[in-house]
N, C-alpha and C positions, 0 to 999 in steps of 0.2 A: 475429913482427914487430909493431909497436907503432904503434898509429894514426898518431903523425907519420911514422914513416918511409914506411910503405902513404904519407901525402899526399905525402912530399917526392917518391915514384918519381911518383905521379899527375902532381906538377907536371911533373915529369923527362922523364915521356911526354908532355903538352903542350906543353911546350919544344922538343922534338923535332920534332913534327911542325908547330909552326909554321913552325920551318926549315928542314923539309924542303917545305913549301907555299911558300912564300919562294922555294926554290931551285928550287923546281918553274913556279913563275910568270914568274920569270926565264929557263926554258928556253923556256917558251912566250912569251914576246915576242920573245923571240931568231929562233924558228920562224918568228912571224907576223909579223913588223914588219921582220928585218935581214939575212933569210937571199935571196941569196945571197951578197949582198957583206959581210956579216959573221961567213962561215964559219971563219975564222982564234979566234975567240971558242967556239967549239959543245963543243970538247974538254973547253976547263976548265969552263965552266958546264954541262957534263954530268956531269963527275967529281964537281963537286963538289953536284949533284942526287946522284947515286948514292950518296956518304957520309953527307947527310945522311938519306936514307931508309935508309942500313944503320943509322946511330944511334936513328931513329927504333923498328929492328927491334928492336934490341939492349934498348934503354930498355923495350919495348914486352912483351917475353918476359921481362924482370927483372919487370917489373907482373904479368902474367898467372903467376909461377911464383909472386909472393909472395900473390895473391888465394886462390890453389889451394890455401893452406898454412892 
């Protein structure tokens, strides 16, 4: 693998898990600030926490298999 690609997957994994902090931070205001009268909201913004931290995983195992090599 060739230095830019190793950085494009580094950014790729940074990307990642900004969004999934993003989506994570969002579940926690949701928690602290609207629950319980904004449980109609909890489903999608956990789904979509939960996708981003599988992207995060995915991104994160593409990095760690290409350092390995």
């Amino acid at each position: 693998m060739t230095p830019e690609e190793l950085k494009a997957l580094q950014k790729a994994v940074s990307k990642a898990k900004r969004i999934a902090t993003e989506h994570a931070s969002q579940l926690h205001d949701l928690v602290e600030d609207k629950l319980p009268a904004g449980y109609q909201e909890l489903p999608a913004i956990a789904q979509a926490t939960y996708d981003a931290c599988v992207a995060w995983e995915e991104a994160n195992a593409k990095l760690q298999a290409a350092e390995a090599n």
